[in-house]
C-alpha positions in Angstrom: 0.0 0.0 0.0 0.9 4.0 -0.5 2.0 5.4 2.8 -0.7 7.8 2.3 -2.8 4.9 2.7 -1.1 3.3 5.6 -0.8 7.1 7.5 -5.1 7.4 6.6 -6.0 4.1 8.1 -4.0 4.8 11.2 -5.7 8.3 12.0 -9.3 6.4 10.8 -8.6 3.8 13.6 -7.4 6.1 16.0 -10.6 8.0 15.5 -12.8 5.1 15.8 -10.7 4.2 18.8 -11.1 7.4 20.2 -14.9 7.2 19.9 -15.6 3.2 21.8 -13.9 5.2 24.5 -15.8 8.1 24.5 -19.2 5.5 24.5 -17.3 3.5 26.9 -16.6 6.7 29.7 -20.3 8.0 29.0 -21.8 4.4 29.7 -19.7 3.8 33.0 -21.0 7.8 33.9 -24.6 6.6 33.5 -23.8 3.2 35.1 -22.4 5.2 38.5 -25.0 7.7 37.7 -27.8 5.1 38.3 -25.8 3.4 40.9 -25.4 6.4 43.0 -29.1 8.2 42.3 -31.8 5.4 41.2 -34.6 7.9 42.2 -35.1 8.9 38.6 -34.8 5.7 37.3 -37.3 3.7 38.9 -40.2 5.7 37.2 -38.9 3.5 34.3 -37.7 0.4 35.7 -40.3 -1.2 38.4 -38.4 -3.3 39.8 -35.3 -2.2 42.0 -32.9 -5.3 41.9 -33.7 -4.9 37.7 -32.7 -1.1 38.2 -29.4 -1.9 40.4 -28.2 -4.8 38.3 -28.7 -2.7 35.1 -26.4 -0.3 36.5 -23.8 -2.4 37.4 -24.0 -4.1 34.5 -24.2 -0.8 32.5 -20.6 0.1 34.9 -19.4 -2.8 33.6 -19.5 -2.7 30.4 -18.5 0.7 29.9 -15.2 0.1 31.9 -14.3 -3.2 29.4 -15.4 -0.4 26.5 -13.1 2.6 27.8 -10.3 0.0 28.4 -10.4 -1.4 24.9 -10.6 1.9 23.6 -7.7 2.7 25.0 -5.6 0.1 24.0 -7.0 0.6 20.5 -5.9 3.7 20.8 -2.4 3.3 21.7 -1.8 0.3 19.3 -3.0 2.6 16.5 -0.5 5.2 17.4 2.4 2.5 17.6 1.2 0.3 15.1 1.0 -2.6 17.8 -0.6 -5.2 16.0 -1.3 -7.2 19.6 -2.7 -4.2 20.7 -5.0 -3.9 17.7 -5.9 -7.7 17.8 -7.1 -7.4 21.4 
């Protein structure tokens, strides 16, 4: 391939990195969010133990989210093929 090519795809991953970790942060923020404050929630949600596992679950998920981002982030910047594999 062109380096032009090769230098694109990096920033383009980088991006897309960039943006897994951005869903990732805002999901763990509404995951504490609900953890912390469930009194707006539970309009929604009847049940409490649905409304408390949701949020950790929601936590959860957007910890393993910000964490791959991360690392998708950094590979793309040093070309780490491990890095981008995980």
């Amino acid at each position: 391939f062109p380096m032009g090519v090769l230098s694109c795809m990096k920033y383009l991953m980088f991006i897309f990195n960039v943006l897994v970790f951005a869903g990732g942060t805002c999901l763990a923020g509404v995951g504490v969010w609900v953890a912390v404050d469930p009194s707006g929630f539970q309009d929604i949600v009847a049940a409490r133990a649905v409304l408390s596992v949701g949020a950790w679950l929601l936590l959860a998920v957007g910890i393993a989210l910000s964490l791959l981002g991360f690392l998708g982030c950094f590979g793309a910047l040093r070309r780490s093929r491990p890095l981008l594999l995980l």
